[in-house]
PDB file of the backbone (N, CA, C, O) and the ligand in Angstrom, with CONECT records:
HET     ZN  A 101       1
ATOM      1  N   UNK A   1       0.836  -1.193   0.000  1.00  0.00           N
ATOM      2  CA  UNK A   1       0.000   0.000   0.000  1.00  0.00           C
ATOM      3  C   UNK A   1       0.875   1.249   0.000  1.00  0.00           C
ATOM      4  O   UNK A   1       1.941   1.329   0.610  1.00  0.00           O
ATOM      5  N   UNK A   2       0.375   2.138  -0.678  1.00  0.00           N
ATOM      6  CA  UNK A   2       1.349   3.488  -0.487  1.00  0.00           C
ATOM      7  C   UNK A   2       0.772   4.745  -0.133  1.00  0.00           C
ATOM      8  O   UNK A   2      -0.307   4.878  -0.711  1.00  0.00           O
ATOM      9  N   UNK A   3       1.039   5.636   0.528  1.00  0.00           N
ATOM     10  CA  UNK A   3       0.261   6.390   1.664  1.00  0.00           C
ATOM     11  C   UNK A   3       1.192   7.636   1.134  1.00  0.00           C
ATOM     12  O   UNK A   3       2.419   7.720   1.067  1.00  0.00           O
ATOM     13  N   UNK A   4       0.117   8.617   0.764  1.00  0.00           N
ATOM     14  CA  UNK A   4       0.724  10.070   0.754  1.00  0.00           C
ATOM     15  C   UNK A   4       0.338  11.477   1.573  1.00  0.00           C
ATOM     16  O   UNK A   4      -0.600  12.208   1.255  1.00  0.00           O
ATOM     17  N   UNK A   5       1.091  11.669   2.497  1.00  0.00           N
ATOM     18  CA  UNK A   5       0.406  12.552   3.187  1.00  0.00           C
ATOM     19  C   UNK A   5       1.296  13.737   3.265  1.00  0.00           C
ATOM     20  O   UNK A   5       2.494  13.523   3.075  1.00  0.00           O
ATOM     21  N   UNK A   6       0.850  15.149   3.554  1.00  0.00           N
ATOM     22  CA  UNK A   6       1.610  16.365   3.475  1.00  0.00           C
ATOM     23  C   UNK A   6       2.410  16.639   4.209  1.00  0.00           C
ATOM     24  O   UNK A   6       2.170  16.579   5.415  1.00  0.00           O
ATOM     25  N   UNK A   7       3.824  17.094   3.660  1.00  0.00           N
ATOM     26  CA  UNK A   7       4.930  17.144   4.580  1.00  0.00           C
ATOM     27  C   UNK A   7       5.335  18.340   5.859  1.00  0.00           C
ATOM     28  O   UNK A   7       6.267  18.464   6.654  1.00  0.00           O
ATOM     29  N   UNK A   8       3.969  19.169   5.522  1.00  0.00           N
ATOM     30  CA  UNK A   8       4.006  20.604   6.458  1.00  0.00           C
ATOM     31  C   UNK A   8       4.818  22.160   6.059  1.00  0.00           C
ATOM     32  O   UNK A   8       4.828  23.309   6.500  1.00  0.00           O
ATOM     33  N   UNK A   9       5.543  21.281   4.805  1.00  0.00           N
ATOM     34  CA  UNK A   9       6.755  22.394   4.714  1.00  0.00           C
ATOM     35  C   UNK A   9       5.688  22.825   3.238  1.00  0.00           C
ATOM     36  O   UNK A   9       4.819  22.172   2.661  1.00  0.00           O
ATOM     37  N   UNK A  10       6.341  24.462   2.955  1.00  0.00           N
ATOM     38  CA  UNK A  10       5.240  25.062   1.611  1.00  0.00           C
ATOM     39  C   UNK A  10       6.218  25.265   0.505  1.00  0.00           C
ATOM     40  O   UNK A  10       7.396  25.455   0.808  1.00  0.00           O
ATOM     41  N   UNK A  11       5.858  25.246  -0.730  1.00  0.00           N
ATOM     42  CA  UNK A  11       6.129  26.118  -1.676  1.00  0.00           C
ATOM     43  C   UNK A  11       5.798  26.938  -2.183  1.00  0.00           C
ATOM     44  O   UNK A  11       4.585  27.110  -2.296  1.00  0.00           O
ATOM     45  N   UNK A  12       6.866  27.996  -2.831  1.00  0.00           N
ATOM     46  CA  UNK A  12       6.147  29.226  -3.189  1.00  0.00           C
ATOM     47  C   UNK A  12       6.765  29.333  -4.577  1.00  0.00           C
ATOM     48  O   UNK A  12       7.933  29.214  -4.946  1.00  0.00           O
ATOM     49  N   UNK A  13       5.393  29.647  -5.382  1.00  0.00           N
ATOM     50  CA  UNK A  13       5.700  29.852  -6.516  1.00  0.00           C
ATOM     51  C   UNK A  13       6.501  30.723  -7.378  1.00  0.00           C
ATOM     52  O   UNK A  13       7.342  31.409  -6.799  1.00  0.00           O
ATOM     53  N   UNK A  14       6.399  30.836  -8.718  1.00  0.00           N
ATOM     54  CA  UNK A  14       7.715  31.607  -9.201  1.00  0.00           C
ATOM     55  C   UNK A  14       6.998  33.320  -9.817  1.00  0.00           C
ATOM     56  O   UNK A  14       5.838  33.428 -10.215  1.00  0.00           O
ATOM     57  N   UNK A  15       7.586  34.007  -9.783  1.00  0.00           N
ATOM     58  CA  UNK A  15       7.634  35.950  -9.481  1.00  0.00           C
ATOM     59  C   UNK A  15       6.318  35.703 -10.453  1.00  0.00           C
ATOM     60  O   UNK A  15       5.377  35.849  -9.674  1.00  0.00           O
ATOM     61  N   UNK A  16       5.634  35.328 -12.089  1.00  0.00           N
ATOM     62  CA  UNK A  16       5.308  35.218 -12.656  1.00  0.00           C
ATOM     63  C   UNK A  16       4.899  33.407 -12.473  1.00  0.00           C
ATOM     64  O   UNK A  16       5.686  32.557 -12.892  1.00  0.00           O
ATOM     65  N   UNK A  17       4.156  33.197 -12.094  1.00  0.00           N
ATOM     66  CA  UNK A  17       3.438  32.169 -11.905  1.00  0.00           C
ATOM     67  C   UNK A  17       2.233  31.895 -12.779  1.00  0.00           C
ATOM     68  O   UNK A  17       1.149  32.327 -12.390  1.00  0.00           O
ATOM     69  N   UNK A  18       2.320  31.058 -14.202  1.00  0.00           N
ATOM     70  CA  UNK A  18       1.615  30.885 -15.039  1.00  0.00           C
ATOM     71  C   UNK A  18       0.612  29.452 -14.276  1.00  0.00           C
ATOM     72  O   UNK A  18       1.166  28.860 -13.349  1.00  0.00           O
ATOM     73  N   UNK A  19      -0.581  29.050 -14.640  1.00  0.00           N
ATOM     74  CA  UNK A  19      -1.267  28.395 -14.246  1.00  0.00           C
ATOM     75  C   UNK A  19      -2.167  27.907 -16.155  1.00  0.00           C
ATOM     76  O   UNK A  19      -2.581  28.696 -17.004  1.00  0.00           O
ATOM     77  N   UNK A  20      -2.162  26.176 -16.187  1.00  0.00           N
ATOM     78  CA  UNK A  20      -3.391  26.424 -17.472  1.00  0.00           C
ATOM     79  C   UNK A  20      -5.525  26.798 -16.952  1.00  0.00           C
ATOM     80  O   UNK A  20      -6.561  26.135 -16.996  1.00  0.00           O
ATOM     81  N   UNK A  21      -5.291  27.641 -16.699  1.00  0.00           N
ATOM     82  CA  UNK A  21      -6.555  28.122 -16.404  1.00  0.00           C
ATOM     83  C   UNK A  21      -6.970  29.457 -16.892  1.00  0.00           C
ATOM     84  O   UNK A  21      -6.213  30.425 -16.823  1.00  0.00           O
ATOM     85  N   UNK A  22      -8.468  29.531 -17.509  1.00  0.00           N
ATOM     86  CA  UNK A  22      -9.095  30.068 -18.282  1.00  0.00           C
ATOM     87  C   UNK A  22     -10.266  30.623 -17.175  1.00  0.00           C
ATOM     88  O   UNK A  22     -10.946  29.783 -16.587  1.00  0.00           O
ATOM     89  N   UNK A  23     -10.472  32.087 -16.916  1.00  0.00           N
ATOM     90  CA  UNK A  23     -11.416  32.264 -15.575  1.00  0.00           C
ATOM     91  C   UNK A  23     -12.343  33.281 -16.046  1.00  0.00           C
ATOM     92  O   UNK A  23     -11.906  34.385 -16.371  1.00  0.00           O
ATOM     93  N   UNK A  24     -13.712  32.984 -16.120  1.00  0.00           N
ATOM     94  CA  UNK A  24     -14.223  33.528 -16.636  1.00  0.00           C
ATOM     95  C   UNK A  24     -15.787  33.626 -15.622  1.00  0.00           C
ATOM     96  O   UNK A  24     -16.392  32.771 -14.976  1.00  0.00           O
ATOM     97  N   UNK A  25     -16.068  35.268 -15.901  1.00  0.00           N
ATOM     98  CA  UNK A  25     -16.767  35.896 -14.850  1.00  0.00           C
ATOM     99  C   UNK A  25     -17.997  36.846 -15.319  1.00  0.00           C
ATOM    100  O   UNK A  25     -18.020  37.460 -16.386  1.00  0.00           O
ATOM    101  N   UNK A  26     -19.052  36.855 -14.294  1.00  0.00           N
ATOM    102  CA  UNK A  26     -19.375  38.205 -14.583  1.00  0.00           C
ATOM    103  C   UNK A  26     -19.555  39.329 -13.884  1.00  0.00           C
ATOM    104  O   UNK A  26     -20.352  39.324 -12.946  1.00  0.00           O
ATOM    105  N   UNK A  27     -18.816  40.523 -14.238  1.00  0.00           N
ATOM    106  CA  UNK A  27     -19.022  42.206 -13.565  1.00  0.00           C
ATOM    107  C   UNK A  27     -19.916  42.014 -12.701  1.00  0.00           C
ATOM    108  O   UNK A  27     -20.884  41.526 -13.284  1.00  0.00           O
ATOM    109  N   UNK A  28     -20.185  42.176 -11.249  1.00  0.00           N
ATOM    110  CA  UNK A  28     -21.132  42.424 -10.122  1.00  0.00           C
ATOM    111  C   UNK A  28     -21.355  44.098 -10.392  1.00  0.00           C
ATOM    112  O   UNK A  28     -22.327  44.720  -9.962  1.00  0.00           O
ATOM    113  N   UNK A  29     -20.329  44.647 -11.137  1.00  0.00           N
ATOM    114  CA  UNK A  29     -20.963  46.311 -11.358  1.00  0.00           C
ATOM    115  C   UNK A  29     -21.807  46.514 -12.788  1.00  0.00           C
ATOM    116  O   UNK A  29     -22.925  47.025 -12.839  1.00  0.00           O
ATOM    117  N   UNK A  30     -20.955  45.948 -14.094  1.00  0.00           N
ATOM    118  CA  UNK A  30     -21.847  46.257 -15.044  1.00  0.00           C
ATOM    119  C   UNK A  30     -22.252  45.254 -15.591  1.00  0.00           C
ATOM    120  O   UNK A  30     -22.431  45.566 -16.768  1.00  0.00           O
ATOM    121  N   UNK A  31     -22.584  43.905 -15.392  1.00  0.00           N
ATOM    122  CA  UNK A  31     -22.504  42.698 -15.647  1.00  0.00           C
ATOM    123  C   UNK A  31     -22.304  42.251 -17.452  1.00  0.00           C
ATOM    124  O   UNK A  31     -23.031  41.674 -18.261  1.00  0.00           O
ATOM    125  N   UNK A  32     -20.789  42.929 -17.521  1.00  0.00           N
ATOM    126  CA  UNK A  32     -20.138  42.081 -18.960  1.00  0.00           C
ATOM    127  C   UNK A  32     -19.684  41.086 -18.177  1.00  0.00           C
ATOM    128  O   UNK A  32     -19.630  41.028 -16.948  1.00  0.00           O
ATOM    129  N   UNK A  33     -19.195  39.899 -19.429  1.00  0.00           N
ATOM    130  CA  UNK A  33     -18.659  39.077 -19.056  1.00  0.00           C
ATOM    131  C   UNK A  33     -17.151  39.061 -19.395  1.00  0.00           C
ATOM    132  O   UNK A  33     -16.877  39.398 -20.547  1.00  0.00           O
ATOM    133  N   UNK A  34     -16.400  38.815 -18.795  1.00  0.00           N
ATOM    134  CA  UNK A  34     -15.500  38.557 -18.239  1.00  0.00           C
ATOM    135  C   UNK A  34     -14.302  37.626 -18.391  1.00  0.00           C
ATOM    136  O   UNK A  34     -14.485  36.673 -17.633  1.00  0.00           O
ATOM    137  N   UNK A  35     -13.377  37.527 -18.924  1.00  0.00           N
ATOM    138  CA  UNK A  35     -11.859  36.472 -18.753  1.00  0.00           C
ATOM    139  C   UNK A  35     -10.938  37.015 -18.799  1.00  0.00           C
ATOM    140  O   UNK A  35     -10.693  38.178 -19.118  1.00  0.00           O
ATOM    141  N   UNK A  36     -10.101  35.908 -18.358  1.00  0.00           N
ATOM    142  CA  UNK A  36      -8.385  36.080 -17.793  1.00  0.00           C
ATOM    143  C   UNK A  36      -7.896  34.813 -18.270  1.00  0.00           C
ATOM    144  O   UNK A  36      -8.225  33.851 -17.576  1.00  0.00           O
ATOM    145  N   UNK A  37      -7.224  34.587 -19.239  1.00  0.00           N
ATOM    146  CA  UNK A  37      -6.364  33.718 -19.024  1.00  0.00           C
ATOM    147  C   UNK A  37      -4.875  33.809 -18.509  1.00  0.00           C
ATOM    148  O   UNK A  37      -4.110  34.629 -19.017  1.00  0.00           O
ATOM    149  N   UNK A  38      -4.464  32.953 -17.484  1.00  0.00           N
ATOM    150  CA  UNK A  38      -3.413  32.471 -16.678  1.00  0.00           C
ATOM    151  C   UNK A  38      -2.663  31.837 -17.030  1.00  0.00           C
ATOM    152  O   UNK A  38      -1.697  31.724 -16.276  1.00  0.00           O
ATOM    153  N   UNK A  39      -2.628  31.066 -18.316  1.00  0.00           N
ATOM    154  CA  UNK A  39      -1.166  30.651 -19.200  1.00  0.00           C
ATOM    155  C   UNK A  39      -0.799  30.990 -20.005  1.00  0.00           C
ATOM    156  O   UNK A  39      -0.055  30.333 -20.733  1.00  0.00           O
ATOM    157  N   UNK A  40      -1.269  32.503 -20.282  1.00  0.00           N
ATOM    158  CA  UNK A  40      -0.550  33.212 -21.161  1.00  0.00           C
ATOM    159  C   UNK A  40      -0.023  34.792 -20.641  1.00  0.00           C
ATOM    160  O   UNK A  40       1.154  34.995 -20.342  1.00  0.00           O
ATOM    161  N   UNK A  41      -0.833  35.609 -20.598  1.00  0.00           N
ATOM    162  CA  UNK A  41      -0.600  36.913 -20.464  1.00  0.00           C
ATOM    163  C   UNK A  41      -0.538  37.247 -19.018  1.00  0.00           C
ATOM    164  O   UNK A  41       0.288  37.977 -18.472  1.00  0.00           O
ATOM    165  N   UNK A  42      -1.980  36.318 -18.227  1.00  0.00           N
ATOM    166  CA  UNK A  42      -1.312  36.956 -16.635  1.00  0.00           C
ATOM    167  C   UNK A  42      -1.273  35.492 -15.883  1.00  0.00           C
ATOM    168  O   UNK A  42      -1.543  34.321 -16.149  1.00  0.00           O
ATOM    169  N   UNK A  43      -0.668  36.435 -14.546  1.00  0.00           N
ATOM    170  CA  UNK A  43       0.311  34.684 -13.867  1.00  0.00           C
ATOM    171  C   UNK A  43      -0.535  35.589 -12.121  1.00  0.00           C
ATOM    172  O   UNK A  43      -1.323  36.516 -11.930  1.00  0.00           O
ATOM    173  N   UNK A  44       0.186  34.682 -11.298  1.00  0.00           N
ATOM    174  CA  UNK A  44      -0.041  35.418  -9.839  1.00  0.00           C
ATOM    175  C   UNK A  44       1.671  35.224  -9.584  1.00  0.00           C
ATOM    176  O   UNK A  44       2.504  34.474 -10.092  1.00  0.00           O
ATOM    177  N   UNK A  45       1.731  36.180  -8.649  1.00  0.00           N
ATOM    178  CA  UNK A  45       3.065  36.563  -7.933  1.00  0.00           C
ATOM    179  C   UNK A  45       3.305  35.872  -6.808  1.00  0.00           C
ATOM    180  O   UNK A  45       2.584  36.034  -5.823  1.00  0.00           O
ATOM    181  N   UNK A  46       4.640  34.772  -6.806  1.00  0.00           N
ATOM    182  CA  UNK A  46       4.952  34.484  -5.445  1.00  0.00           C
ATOM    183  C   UNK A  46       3.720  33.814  -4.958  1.00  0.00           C
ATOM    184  O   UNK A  46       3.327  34.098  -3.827  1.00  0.00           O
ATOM    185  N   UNK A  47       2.929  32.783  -5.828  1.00  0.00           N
ATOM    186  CA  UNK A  47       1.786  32.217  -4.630  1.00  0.00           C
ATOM    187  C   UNK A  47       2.142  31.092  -3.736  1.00  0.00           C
ATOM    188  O   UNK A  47       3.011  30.347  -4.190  1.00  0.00           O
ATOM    189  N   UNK A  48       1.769  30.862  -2.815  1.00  0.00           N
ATOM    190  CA  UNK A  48       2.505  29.856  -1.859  1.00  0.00           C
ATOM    191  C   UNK A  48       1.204  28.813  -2.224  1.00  0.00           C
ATOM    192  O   UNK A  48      -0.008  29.027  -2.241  1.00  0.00           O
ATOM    193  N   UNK A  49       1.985  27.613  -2.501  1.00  0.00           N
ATOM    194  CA  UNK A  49       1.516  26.505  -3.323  1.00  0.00           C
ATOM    195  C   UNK A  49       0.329  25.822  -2.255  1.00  0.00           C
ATOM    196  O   UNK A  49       0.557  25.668  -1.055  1.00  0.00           O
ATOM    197  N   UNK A  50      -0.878  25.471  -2.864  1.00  0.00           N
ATOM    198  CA  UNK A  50      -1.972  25.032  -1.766  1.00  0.00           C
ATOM    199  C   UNK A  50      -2.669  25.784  -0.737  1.00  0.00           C
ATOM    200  O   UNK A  50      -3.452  25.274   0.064  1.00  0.00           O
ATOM    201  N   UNK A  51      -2.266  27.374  -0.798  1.00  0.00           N
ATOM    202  CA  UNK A  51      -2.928  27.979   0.567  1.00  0.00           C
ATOM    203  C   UNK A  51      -3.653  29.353  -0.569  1.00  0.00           C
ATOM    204  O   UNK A  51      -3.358  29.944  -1.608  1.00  0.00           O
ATOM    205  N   UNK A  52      -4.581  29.324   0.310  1.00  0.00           N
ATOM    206  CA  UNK A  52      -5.529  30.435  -0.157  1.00  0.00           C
ATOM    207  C   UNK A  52      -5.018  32.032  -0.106  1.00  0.00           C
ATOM    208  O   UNK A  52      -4.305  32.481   0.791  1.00  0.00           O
ATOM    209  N   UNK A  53      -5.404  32.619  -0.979  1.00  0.00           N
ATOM    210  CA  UNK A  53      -4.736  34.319  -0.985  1.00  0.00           C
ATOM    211  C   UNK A  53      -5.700  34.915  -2.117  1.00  0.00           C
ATOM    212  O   UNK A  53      -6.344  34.434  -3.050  1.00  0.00           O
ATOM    213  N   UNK A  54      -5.463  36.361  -1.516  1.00  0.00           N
ATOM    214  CA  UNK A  54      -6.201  37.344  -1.868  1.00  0.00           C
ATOM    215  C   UNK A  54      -5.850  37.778  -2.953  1.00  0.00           C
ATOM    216  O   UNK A  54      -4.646  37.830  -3.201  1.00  0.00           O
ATOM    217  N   UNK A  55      -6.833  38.221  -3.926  1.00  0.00           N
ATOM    218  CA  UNK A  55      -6.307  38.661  -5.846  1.00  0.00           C
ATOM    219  C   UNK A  55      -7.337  39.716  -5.867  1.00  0.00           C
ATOM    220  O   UNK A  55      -7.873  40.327  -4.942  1.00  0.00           O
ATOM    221  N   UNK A  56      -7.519  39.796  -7.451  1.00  0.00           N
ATOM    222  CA  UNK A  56      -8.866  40.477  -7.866  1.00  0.00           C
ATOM    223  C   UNK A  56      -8.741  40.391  -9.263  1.00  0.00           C
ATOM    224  O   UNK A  56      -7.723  40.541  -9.939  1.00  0.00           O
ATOM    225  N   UNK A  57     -10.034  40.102  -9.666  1.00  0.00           N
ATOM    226  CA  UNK A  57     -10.494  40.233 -11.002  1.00  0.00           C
ATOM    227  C   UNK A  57     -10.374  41.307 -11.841  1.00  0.00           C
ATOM    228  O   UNK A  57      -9.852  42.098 -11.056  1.00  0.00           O
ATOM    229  N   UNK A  58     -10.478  41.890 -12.847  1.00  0.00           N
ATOM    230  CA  UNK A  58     -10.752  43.129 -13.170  1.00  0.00           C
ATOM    231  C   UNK A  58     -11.181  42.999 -14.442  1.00  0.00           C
ATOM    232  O   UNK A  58     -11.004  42.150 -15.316  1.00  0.00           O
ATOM    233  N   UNK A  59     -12.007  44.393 -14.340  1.00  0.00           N
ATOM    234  CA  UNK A  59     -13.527  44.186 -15.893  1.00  0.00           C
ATOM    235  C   UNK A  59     -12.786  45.413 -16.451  1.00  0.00           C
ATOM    236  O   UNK A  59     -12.684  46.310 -15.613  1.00  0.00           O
ATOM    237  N   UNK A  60     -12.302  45.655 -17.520  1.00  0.00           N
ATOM    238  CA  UNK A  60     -11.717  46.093 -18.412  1.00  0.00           C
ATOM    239  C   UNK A  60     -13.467  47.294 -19.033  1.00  0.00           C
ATOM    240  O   UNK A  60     -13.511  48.449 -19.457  1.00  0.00           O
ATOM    241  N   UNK A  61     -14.373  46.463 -18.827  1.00  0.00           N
ATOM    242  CA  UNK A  61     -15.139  47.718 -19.418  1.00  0.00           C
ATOM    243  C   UNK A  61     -15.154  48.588 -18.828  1.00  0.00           C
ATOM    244  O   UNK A  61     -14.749  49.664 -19.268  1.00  0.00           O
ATOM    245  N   UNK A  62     -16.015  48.310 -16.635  1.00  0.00           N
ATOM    246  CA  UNK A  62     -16.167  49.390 -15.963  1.00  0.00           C
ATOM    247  C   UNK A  62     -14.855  49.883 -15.580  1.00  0.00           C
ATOM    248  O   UNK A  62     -14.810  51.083 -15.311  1.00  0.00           O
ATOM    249  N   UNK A  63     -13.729  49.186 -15.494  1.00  0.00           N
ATOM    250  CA  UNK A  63     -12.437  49.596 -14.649  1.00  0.00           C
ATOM    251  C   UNK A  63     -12.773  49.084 -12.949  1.00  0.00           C
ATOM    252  O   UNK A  63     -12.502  49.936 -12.103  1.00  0.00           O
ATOM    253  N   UNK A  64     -13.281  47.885 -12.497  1.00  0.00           N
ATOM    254  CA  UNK A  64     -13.829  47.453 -11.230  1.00  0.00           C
ATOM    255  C   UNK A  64     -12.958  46.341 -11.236  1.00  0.00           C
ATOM    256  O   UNK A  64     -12.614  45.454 -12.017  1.00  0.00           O
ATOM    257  N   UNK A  65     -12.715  46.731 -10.016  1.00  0.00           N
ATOM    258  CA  UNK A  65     -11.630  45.176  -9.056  1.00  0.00           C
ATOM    259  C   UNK A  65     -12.620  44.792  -8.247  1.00  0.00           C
ATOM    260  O   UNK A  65     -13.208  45.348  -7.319  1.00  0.00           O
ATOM    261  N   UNK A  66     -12.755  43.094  -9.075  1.00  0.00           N
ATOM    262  CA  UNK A  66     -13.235  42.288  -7.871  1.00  0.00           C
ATOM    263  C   UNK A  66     -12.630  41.312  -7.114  1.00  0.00           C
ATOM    264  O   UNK A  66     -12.129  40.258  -7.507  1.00  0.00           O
ATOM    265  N   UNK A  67     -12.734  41.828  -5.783  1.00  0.00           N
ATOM    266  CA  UNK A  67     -11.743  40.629  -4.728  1.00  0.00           C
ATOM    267  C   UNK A  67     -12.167  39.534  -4.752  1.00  0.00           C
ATOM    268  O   UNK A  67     -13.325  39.173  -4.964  1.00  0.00           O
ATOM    269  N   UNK A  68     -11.169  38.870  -4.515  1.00  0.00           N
ATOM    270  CA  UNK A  68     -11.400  37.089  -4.660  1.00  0.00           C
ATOM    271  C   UNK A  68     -10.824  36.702  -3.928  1.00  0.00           C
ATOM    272  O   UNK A  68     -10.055  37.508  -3.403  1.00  0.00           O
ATOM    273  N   UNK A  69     -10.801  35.425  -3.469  1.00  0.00           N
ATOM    274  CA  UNK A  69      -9.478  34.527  -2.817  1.00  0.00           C
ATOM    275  C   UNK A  69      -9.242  33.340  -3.763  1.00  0.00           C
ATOM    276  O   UNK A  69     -10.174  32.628  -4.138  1.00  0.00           O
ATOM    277  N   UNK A  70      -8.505  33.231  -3.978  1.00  0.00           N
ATOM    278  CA  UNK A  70      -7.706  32.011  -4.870  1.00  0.00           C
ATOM    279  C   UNK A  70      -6.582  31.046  -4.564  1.00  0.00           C
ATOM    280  O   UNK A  70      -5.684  31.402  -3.800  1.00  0.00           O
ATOM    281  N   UNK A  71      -6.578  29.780  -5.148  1.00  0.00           N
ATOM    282  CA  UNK A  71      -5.618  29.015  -4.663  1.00  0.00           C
ATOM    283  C   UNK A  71      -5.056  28.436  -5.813  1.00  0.00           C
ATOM    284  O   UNK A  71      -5.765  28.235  -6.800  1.00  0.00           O
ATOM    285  N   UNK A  72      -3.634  28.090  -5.797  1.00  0.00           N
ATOM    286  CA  UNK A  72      -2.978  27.601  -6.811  1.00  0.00           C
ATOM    287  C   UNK A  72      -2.383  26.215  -5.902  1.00  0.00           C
ATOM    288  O   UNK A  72      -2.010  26.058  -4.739  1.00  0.00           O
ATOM    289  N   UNK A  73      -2.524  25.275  -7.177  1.00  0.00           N
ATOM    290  CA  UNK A  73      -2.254  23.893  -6.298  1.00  0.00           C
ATOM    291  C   UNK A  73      -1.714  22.721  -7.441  1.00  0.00           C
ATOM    292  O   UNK A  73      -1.999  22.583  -8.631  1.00  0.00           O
ATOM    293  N   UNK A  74      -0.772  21.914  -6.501  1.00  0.00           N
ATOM    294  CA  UNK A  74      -0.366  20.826  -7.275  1.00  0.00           C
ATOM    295  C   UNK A  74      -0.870  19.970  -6.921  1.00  0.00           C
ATOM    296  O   UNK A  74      -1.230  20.070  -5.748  1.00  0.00           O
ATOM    297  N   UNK A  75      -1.157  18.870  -7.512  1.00  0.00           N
ATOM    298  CA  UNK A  75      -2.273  17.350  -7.053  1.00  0.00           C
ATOM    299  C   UNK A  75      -0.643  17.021  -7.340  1.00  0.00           C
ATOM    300  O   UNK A  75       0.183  17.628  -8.022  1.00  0.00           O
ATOM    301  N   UNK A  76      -0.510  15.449  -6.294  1.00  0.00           N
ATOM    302  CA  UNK A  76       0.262  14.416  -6.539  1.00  0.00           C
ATOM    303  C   UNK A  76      -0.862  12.824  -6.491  1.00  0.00           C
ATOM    304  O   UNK A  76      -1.658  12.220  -5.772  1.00  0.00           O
ATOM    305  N   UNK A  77      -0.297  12.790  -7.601  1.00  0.00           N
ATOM    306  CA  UNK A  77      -1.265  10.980  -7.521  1.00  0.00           C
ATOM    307  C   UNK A  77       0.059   9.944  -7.915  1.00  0.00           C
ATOM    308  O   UNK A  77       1.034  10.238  -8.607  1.00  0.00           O
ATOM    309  N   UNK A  78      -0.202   8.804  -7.327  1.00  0.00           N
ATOM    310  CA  UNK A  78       0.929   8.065  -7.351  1.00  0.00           C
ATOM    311  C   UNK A  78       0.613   6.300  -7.389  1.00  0.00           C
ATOM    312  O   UNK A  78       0.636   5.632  -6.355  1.00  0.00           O
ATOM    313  N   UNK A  79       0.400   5.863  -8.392  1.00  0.00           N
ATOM    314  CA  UNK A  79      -0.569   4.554  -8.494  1.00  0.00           C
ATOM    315  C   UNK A  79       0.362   3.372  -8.204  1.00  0.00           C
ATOM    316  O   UNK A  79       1.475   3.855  -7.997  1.00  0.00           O
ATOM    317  N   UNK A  80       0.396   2.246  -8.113  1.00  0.00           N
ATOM    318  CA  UNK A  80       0.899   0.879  -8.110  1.00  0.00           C
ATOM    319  C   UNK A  80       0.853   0.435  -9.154  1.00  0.00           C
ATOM    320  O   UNK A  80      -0.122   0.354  -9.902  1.00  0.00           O
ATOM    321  N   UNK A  81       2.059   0.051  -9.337  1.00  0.00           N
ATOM    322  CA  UNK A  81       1.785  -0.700 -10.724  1.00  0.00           C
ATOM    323  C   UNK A  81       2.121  -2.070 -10.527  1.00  0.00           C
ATOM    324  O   UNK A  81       3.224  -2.323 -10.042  1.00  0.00           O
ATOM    325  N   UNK A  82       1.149  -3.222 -10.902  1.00  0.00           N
ATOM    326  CA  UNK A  82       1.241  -4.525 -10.659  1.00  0.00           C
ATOM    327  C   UNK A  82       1.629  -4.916 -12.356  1.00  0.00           C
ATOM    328  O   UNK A  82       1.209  -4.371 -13.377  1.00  0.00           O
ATOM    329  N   UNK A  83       2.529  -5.995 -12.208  1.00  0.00           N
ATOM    330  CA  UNK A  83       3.047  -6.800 -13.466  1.00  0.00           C
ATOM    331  C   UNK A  83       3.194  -8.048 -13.199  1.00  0.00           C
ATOM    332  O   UNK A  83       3.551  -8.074 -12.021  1.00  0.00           O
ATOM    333  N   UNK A  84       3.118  -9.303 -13.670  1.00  0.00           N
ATOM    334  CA  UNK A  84       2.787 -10.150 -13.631  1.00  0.00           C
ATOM    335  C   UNK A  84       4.013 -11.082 -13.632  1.00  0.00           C
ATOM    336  O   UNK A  84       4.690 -10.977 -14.654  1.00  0.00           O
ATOM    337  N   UNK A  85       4.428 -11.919 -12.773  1.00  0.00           N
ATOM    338  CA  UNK A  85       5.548 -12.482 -12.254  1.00  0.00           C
ATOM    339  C   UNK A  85       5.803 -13.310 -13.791  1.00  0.00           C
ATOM    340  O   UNK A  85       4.920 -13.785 -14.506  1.00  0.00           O
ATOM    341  N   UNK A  86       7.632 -13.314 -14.096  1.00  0.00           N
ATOM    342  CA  UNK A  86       7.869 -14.022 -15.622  1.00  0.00           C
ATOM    343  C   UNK A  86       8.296 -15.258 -14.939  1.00  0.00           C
ATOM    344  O   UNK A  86       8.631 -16.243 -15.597  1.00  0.00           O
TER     345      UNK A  86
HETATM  346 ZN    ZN A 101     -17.603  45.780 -15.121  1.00  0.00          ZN2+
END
């Protein structure tokens, strides 16, 4: 059996932290809709890997920041692999 559990210690991501995610919203002020993509043009700064932090959206029509909290995260999966005795 193999058991993965968290080591306590964090990482923090890099100055420009690209993510493949596509985030798409709508204005609570003028309700356009809304995207950001995160693997190209914008990244988050320095996020510390798995813990929640404060950002904001922003609507390019009204000029409105909306606060958010966001998390950037790595999954580890780690399977068994069985093969069959020769
Ligand atoms: Zn807006």
């Amino acid at each position: 059996m193999i058991k993965i559990s968290p080591s306590g210690k964090f990482i923090e991501g890099d100055k420009r932290q690209h993510v493949p995610v596509l985030v798409e919203w709508t204005c609570p002020k003028c309700k356009a809709r809304c995207q950001r993509d995160y693997s190209d043009q914008h990244y988050f700064s320095y996020p510390t890997i798995g813990c929640a932090f404060e950002t904001t959206l922003y609507c390019a029509e009204c000029d409105y920041e909306m606060p958010v909290l966001a998390t950037v995260g790595i999954i580890c999966l780690i399977y068994e692999v069985t093969r069959e005795a020769e």
